[in-house]
N, C-alpha and C positions, 0 to 999 in steps of 0.2 A: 580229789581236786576241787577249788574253790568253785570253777565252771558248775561241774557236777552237781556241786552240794546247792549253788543257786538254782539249778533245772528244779534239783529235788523238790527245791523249797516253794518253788514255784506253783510242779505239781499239786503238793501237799495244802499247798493255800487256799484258802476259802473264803469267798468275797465276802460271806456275812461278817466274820473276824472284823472286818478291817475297819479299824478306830478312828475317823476323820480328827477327833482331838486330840489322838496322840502319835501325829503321824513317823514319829522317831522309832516308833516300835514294830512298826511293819518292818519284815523281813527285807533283807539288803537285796534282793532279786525285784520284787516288789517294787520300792524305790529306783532301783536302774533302769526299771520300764519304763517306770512314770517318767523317771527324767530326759529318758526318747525319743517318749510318746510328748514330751512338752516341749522338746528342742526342735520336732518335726513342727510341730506348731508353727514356734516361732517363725520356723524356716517358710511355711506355706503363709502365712499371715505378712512376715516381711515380706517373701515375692510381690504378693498382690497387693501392698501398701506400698509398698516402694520400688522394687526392682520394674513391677510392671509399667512402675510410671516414669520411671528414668527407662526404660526402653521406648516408651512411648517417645519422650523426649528426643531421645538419639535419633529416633526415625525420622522426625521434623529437621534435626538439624542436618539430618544429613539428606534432606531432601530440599534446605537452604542452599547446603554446600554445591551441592548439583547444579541449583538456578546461579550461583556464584560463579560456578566452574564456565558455565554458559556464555554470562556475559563475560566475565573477563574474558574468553576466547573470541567473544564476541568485539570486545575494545582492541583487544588486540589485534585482530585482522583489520578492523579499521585504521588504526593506528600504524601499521604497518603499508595501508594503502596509502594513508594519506597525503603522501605526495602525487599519487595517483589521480586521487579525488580532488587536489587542487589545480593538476593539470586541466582534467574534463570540466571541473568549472572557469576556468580560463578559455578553454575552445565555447565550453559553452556559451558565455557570454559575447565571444568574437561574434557564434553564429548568430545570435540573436541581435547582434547588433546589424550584421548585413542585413537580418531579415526586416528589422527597423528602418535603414536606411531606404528600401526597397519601398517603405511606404510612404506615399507621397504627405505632403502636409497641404493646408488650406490653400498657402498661395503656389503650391503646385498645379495644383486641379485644371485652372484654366492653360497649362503647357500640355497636360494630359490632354484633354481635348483637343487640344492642338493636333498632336500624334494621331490622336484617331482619326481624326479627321484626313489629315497626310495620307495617313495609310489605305484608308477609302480612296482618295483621288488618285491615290500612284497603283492603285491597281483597277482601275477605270471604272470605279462605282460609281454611281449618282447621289450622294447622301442627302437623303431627306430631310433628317428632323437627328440631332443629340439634346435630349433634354434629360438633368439632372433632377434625379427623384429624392423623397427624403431619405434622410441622413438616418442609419440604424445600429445607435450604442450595445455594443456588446460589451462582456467585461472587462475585455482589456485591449478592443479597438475598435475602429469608428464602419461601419458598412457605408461605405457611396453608390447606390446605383445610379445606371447612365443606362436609359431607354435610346438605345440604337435603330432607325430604319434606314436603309438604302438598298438600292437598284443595282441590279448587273448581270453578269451571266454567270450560271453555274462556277467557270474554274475562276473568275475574278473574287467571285463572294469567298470560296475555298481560303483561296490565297490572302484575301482580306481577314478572315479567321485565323488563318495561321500567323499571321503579319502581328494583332492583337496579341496572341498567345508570347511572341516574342517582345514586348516593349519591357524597357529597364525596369516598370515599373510593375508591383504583383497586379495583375489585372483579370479577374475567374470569368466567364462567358457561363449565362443561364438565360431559358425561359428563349431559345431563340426557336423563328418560324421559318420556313422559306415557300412562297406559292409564286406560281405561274404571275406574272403581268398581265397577260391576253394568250389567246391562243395560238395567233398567228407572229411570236416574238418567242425569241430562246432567253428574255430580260427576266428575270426574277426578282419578288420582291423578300429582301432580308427584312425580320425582326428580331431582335437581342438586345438583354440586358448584360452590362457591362460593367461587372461590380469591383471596385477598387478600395484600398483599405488603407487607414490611418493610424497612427498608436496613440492612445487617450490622455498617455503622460499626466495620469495623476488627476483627470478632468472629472469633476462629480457625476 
């Protein structure tokens, strides 16, 4: 059999024999080696010139495709809320408009005082002194303190603090004191600051 007779020929061959200049003469077993042994070549040479770089490739794109897969999941849920998101920005701005409204402007200030003042005399304080401290820009509204002292007893001051906490307008209570008058009196003396706040509307 042809098989056979290539094994044979195989065997019988001997590498000194072999003529590099006249390679047509080496035996037909011989030659189907070599051409094997050079198509493996090929094979290993093309993997690692090319195959291995178009895998490399695929790995990238398909590690795009994933960031792709992402956002679009990601567009589309928003997309899909966005009637959603246009509602809460509607409540949004309603509430931040009450909360705007809620802050007095310049020519508020002196009705504010006002109030405070009311609210000391209707719950039987003796108000000393409201003097209006400086003015303190934050970023996106105005601080007004208001140095409060007045006189009273314990549950009048109470009720005078709670009377504040409730006016229409935002009005925060810090920095307050309360001592004795004398010792033979139940009169107390209040200190508090009374911070009230503005919206800057755009003011440098």
């Amino acid at each position: 059999m042809a098989w056979e007779d290539t094994l044979r020929t195989l065997r019988e061959f001997d590498v000194n024999d072999i003529d590099f200049e006249n390679i047509g003469s080496w035996p037909a077993g011989v030659k189907a080696t070599l051409c094997v042994l050079l198509l493996a070549l090929v094979l290993v040479g093309g993997y690692y010139y090319h195959v291995k770089d178009l895998q490399a490739q695929l790995g990238r794109v398909q590690s795009e495709e994933n960031k792709l897969r992402q956002e679009f999941e990601k567009k589309a849920f928003e997309a899909a809320n966005l009637e959603a998101y246009k509602q809460q920005m509607v409540e949004m701005e309603e509430s931040f408009g009450a909360l705007v409204s809620q802050l007095p402007s310049d020519t508020e200030v002196p009705g504010l005082l006002e109030d405070i003042t009311n609210k000391g005399l209707s719950n039987g304080l003796e108000i000393n002194s409201i003097n209006l401290q400086a003015e303190q820009a934050k970023e996106f509204y105005v601080e007004l303190p208001i140095a409060i002292t007045a006189t009273g007893s314990y549950h009048d001051l109470g009720a005078f603090i709670s009377g504040l906490a409730g006016l229409p307008r935002i009005v925060t209570l810090h920095d307050f004191s309360i001592n004795a008058r004398s010792s033979d009196t139940t009169a107390l003396n209040l200190s508090i600051v009374a911070k009230t706040y503005r919206y800057k509307d755009g003011e440098g």
